[in-house]
DRENLOMI-860842 format. One record per residue (C-alpha): residue in one letter; x, y, z. Coordinates in nm, 2 decimals, decimal comma, padded with zeros to 4 digits. Layout:
residues N
ATOM res   east  north     up
ATOM   a      X      Y      Z
...
//
This chain:
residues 366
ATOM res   east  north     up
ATOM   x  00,59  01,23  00,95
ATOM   x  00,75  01,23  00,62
ATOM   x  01,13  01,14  00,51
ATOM   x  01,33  01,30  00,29
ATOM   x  01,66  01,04  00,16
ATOM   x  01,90  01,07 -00,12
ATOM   x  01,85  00,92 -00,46
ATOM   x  01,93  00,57 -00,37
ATOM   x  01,91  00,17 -00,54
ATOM   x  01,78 -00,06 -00,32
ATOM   x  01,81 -00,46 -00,32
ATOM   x  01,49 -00,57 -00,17
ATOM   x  01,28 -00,90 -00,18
ATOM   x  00,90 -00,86 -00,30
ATOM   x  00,66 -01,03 -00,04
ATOM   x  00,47 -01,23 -00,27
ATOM   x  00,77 -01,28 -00,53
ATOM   x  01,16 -01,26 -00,58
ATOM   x  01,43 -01,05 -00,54
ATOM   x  01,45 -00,70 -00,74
ATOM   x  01,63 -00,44 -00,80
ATOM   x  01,44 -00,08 -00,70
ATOM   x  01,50  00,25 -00,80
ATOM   x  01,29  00,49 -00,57
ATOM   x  01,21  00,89 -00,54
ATOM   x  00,97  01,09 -00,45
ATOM   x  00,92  01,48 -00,44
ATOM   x  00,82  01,66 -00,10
ATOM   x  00,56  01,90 -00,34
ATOM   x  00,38  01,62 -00,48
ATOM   x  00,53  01,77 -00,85
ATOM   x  00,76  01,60 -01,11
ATOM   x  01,16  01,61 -01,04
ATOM   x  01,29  01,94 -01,01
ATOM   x  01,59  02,02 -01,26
ATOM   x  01,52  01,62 -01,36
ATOM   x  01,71  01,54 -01,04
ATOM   x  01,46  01,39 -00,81
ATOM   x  01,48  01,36 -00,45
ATOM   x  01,42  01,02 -00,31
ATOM   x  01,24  00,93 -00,02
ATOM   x  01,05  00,62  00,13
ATOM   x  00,74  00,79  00,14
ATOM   x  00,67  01,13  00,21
ATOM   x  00,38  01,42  00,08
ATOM   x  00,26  01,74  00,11
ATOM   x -00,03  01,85 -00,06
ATOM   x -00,02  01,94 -00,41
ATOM   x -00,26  01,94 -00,71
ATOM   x -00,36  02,28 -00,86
ATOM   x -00,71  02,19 -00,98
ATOM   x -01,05  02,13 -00,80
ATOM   x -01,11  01,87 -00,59
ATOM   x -01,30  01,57 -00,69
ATOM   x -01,35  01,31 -00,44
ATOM   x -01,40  01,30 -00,03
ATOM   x -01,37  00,96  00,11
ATOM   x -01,17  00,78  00,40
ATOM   x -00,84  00,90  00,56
ATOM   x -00,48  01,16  00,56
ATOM   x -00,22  00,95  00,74
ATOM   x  00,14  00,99  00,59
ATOM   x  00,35  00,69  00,58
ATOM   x  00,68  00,70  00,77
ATOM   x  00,96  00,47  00,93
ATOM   x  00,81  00,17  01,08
ATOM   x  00,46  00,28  01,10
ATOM   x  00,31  00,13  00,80
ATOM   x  00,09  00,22  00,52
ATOM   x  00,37  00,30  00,29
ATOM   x  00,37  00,06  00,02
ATOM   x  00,57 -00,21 -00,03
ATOM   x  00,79 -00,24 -00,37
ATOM   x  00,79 -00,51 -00,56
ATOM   x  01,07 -00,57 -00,34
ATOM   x  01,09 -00,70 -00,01
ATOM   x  00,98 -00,41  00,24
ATOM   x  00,61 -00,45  00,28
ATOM   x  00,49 -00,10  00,36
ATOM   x  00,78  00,10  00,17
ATOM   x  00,67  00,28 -00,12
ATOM   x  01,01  00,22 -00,40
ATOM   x  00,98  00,19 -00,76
ATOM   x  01,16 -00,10 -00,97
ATOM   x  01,29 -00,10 -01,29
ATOM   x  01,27 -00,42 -01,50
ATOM   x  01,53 -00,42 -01,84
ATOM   x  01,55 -00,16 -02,05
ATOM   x  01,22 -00,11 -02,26
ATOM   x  01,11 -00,12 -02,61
ATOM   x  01,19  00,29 -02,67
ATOM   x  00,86  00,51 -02,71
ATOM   x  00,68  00,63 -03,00
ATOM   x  00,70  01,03 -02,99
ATOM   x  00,34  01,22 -02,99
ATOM   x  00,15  01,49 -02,92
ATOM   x -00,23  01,55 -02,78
ATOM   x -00,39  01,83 -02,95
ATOM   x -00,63  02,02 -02,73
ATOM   x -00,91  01,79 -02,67
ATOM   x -00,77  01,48 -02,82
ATOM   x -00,72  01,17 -02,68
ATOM   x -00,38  01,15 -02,53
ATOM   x -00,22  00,86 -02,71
ATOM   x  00,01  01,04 -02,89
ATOM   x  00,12  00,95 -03,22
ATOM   x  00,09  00,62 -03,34
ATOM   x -00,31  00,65 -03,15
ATOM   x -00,48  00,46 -03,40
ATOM   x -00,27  00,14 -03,34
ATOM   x -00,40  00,12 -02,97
ATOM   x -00,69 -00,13 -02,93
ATOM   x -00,97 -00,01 -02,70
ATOM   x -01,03 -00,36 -02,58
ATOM   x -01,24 -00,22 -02,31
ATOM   x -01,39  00,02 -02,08
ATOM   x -01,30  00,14 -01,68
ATOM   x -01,54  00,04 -01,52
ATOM   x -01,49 -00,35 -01,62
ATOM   x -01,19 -00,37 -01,47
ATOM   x -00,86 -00,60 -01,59
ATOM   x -00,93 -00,42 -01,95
ATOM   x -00,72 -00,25 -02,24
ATOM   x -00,82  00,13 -02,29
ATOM   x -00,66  00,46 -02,39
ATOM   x -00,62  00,76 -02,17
ATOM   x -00,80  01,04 -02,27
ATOM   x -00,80  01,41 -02,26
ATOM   x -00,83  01,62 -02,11
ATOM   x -00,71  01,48 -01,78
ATOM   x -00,44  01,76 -01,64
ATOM   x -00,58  01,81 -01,32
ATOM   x -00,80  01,63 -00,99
ATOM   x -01,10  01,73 -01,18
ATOM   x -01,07  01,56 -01,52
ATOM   x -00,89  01,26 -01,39
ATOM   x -00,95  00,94 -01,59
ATOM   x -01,14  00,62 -01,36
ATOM   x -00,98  00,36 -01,37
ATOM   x -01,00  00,05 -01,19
ATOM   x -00,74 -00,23 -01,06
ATOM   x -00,64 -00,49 -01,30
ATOM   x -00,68 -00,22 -01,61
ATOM   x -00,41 -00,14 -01,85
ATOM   x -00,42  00,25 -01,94
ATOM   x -00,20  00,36 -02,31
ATOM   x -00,12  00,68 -02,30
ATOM   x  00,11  00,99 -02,47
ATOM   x  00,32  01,27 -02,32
ATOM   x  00,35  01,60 -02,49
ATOM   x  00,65  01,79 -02,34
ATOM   x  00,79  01,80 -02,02
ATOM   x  00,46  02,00 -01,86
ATOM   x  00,20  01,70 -01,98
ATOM   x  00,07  01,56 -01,66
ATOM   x -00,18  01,28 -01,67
ATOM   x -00,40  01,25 -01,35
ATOM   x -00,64  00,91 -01,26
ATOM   x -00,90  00,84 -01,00
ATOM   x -00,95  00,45 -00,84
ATOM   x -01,12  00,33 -00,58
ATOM   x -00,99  00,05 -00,46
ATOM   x -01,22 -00,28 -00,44
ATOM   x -01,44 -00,25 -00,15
ATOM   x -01,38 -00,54  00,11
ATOM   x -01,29 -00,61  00,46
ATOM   x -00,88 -00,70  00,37
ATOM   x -00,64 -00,39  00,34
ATOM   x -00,44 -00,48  00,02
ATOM   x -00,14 -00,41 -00,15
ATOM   x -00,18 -00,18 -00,50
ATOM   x  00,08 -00,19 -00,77
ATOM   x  00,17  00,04 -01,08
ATOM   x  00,37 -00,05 -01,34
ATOM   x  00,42  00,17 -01,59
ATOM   x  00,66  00,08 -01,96
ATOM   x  00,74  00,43 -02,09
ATOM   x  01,04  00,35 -02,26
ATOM   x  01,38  00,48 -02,30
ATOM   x  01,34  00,80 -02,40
ATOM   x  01,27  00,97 -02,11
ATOM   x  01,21  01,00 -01,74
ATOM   x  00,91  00,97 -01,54
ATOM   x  00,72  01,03 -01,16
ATOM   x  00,45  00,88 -01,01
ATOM   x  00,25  01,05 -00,71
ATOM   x -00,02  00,93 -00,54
ATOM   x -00,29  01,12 -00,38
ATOM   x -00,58  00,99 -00,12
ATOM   x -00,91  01,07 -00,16
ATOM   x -00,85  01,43 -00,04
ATOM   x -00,56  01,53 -00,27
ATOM   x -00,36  01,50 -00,04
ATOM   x  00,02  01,34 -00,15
ATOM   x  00,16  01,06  00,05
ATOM   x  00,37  00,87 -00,19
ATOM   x  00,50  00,85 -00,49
ATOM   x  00,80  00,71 -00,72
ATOM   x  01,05  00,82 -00,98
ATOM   x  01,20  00,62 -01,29
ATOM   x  01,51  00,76 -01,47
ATOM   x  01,52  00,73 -01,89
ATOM   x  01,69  00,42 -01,87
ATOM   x  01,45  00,25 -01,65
ATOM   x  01,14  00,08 -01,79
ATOM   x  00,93 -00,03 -01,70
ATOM   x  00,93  00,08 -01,32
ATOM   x  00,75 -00,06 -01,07
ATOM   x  00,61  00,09 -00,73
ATOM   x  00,37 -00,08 -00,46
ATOM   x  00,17  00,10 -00,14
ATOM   x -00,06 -00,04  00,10
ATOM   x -00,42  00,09  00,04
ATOM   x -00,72  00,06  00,20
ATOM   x -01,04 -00,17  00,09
ATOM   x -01,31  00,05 -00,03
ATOM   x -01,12  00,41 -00,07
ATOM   x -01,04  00,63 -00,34
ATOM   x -00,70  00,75 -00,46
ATOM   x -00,53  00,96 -00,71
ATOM   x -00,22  00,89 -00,98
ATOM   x -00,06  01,19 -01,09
ATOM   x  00,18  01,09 -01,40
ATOM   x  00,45  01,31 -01,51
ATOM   x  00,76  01,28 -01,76
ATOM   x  01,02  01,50 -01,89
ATOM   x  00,94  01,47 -02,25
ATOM   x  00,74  01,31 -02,57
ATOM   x  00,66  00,95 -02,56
ATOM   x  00,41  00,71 -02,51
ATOM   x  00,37  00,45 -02,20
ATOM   x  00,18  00,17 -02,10
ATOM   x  00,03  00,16 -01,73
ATOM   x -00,08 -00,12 -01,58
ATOM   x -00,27 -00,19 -01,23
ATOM   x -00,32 -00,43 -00,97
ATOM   x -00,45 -00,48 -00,63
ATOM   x -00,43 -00,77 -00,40
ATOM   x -00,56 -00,77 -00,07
ATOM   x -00,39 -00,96  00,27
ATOM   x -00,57 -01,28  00,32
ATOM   x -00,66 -01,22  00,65
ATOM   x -00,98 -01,39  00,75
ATOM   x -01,06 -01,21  01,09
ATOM   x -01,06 -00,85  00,96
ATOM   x -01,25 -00,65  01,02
ATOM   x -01,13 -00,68  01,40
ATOM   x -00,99 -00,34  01,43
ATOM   x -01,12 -00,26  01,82
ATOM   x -01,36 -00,42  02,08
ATOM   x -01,66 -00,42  01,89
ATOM   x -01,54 -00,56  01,61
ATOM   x -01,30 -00,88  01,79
ATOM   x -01,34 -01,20  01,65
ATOM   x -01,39 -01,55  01,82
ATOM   x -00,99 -01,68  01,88
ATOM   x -00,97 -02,07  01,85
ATOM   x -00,90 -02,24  02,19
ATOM   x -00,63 -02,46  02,18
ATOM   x -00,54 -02,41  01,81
ATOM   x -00,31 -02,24  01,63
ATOM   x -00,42 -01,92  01,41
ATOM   x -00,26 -01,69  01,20
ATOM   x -00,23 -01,28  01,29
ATOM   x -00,12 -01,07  01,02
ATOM   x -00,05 -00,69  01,09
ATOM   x -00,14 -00,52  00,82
ATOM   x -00,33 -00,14  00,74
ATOM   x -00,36  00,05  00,43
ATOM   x -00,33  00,40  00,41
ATOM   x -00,67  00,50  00,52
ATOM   x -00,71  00,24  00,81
ATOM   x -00,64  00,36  01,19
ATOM   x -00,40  00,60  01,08
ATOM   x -00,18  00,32  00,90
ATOM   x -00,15  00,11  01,22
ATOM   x -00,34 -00,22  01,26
ATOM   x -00,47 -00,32  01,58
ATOM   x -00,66 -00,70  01,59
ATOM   x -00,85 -00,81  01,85
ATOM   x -01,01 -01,13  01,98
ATOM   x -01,26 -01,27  02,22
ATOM   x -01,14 -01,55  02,45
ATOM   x -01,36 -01,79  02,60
ATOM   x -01,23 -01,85  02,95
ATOM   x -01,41 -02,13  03,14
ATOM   x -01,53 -02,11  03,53
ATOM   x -01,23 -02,25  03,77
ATOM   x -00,95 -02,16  03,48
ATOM   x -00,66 -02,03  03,68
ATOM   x -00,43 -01,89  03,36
ATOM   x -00,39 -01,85  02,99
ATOM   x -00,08 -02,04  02,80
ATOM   x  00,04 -01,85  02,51
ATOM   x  00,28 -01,95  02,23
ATOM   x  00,30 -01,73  01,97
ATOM   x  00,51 -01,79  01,67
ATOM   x  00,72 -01,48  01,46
ATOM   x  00,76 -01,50  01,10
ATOM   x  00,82 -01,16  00,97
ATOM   x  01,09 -01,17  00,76
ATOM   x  01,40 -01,01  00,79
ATOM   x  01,34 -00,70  00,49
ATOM   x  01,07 -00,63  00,74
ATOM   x  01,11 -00,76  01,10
ATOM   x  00,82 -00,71  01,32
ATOM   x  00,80 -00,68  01,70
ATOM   x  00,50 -00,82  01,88
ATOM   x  00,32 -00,74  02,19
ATOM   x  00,00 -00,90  02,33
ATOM   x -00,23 -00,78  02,59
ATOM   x -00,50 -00,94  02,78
ATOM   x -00,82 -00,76  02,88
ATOM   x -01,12 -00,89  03,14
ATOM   x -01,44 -00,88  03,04
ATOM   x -01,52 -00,55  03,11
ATOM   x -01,23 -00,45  02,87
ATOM   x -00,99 -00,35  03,18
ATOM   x -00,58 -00,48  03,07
ATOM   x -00,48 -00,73  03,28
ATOM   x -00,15 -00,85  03,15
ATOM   x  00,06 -00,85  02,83
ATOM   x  00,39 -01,00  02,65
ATOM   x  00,64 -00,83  02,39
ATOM   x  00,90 -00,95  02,19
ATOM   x  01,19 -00,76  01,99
ATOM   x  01,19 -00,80  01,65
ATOM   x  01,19 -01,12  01,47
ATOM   x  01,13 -01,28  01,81
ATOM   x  00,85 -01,60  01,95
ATOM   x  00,63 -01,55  02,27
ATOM   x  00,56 -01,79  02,51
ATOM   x  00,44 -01,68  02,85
ATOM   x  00,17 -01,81  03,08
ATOM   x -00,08 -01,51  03,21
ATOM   x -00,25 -01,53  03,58
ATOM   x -00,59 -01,45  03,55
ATOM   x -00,75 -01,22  03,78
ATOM   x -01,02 -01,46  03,94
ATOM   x -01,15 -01,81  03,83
ATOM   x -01,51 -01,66  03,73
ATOM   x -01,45 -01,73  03,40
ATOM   x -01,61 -01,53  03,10
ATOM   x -01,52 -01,38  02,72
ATOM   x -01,20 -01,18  02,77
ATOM   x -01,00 -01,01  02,51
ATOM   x -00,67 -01,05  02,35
ATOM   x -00,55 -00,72  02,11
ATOM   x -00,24 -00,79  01,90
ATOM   x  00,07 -00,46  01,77
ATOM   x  00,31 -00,46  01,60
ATOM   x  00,57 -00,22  01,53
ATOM   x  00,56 -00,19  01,16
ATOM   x  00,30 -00,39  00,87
ATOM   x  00,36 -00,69  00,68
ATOM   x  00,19 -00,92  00,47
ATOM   x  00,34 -01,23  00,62
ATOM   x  00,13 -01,38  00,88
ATOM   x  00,26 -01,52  01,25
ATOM   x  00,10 -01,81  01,45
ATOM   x -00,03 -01,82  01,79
ATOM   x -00,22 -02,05  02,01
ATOM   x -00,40 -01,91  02,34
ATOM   x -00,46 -02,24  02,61
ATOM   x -00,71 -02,12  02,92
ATOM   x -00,64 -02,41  03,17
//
């Protein structure tokens, strides 16, 4: 479902750091602002992209509302796509790519190719041509890309895949253009398909925007300004540290300690179960137990409250019982169990929206 919002400033507070000031917009067409007036919105996309296709890995879901897989700024909404803008930047050289040339724009030569894309974390100049899905430039988290616009219909496209692993992360692009001009960021999945992007105006660089991506799967950046200049873009990724993922259905449910606290997190990137997470457990339920005590502990913050629910399942994966809380809000219930037989029963956590703060919880059998 996508949203469309006025251009709007946000106060947020990162996740992992401090407060920030955001500045967010995104176009319905997956294209650069219209008229250089931008239309804001949290996360929306259609498809766009006027080349051939490239890539055809994992997942479509659009981001919207409280579902998550909309990135989360470098303020405090984990799973809301937003750019920030730091203090005003440095200005930007003007340039020009000719044809074939590397796109660095003038001033080129003073760029330091201190590496290559498929290192990763290194220093390396775009290069042309790169206007379309096709010719995209890899790239890989932790690189820093230099590169030149040429007039208002210059457009810069890049292919990553994120790091492949069992923890859903959180991708972030920071790009220092300068003052001289405005710029958008879109961002494609793997079928070039937009689902989110960002807008900086010409007084704000550099300008920051975060989504929540999925481990393993490939995404475009489509980079777009309103005139000359040359910018600096810079990537990172950094997954959830949940140590039970994969745990996304039956099959996959890890061992829950008895007795003990643990921590949930509710987290999905784009391409994961449609943006929603679901993790499940196995319980070990000795013979003669009668119930299960449970005591779960909320810690979602309040940029991004998160409402709970917990549901029990028998062995044979049949529900037998359940709690829910509103947002921001603890559990602690005590579940009947259906006989004393005993056995490995199941326990699947929700929540409403994702976060990359983890809750508590400790499940008692007695």
């Amino acid at each position: 479902m996508n949203r469309r919002l006025s251009v709007q400033t946000v106060v947020c507070a990162f996740l992992f750091t401090g407060a920030c000031t955001v500045t967010t917009s995104n176009n319905g067409d997956g294209g650069s602002p219209e008229g250089g007036s931008p239309e804001a919105s949290s996360s929306s996309g259609s498809s766009s992209g006027t080349a051939s296709s490239s890539g055809s890995s994992s997942g479509t879901a659009s981001s919207s509302g409280g579902s998550s897989g909309k990135a989360s700024s470098s303020g405090g909404s984990s799973g809301m796509s937003s750019s920030s803008g730091g203090s005003s930047g440095t200005g930007s050289s003007s340039g020009s790519a000719d044809g074939g040339a590397q796109d660095t724009g003038a001033g080129a030569d003073a760029i330091a190719d201190t590496g290559t894309p498929s290192e990763g974390g290194s220093t390396y100049n775009a290069t042309e041509p790169n206007d379309d899905f096709a010719h995209a430039n890899t790239i890989n988290a932790g690189d820093t890309i230099k590169g030149a616009f040429s007039g208002s219909d210059d457009t810069d496209y890049f292919v990553i895949t994120i790091p492949a692993g069992s923890e859903d992360g959180v991708f972030t692009v920071t790009v220092d253009k300068g003052t001289a001009y405005s710029a958008s960021l879109d961002v494609y999945d793997s079928t070039q398909t937009r689902f989110d992007g960002s807008s900086a105006t010409t007084t704000t660089s550099p300008f920051v925007s975060s989504y929540q991506l999925t481990a393993g799967s490939k995404y475009y950046l489509r980079l777009t300004s309103n005139g000359d200049g040359m910018y600096s873009m810079t990537t990172s990724f950094v997954p959830v540290p949940d140590m039970y993922e994969r745990n996304d259905d039956f099959s996959q449910a890890k061992a829950a300690p008895i007795g003990t606290a643990f921590n949930v997190y509710i987290f999905a990137g784009h391409d994961t179960n449609m943006e929603t997470d679901l993790d499940y457990f196995t319980l070990a339920v000795p013979a003669n137990a009668t119930k299960v005590g449970v005591s779960f502990t909320n810690n979602s913050t309040s940029q991004l409250p998160q409402s709970y629910s917990i549901d029990l399942y028998d062995p044979s994966k049949a529900r037998v019982t359940g709690s829910s809380g509103t947002q921001q809000a603890n559990i602690s219930d005590m579940w009947s169990l259906p006989n004393t037989t005993g056995g490995t029963y199941y326990v699947r956590f929700t929540a409403n929206s994702n976060s990359t703060v983890a809750s508590s919880v400790t499940l008692t059998p007695q």
